[in-house]
N, C-alpha and C positions, 0 to 999 in steps of 0.2 A: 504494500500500500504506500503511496507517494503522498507526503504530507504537502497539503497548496498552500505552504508560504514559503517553506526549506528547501521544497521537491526531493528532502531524500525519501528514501524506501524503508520504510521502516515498518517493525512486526505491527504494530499497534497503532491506531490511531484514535485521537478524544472529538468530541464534538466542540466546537467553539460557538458561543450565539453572539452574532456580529452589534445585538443590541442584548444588554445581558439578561437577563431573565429576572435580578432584581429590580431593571428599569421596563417590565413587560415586555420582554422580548423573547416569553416561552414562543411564540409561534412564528419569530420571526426568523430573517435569514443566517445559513447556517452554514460555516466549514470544517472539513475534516481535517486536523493541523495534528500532529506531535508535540508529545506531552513536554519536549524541552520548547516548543514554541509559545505553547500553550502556558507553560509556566512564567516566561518571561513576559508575557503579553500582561500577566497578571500581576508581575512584580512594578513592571513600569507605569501602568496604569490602570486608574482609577477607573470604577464603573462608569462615572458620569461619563468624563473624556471619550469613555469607550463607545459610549450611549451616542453622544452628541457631535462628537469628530471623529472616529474612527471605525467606523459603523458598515465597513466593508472590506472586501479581501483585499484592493487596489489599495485601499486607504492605510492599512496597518503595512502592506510593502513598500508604499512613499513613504513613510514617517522614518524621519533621520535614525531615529535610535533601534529602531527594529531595521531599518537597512542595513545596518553594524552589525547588527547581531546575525540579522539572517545571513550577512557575507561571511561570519565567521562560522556560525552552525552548518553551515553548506556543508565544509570541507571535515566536519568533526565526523567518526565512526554511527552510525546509526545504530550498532546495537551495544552501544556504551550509553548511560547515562550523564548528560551532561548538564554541570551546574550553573544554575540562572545566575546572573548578577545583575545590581543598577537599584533603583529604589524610585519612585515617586518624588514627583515634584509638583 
């Protein structure tokens, strides 16, 4: 399974809700990402921000800080766990 923000091939993949489900977005749009994408998504931001600016697939791969990340997660092992960093602002 190829995670759509990393593109590697990874055994597993989480559900992401592009609008999060504490801001009503159980029924909204959805991708299938890795769990180290998926965690960093969650370190660097906030539900609102996620809610209100980054509320699509396009939108979290333009964002400067998840471009860094995803440039470096590319090249990491897929079936190695890799550790999130960065924090909220």
């Amino acid at each position: 399974m190829t995670c759509e923000l990393c593109e590697r091939d990874v055994e597993k993949l989480t559900v992401h809700h592009l609008i999060p489900r504490q801001k009503k977005g159980h029924h909204g749009p959805k991708i299938n990402i890795c769990s180290a994408c998926h965690r960093q998504i969650h370190t660097l931001f906030d539900n609102t921000r996620l809610a209100q600016e980054l509320n699509s697939k396009q939108k979290l791969i333009d964002e400067p800080k998840m471009q860094k990340f995803l440039s470096w997660v590319s090249k990491q092992n897929p079936n190695r766990k890799v550790k999130v960093r960065g924090r909220r602002r």
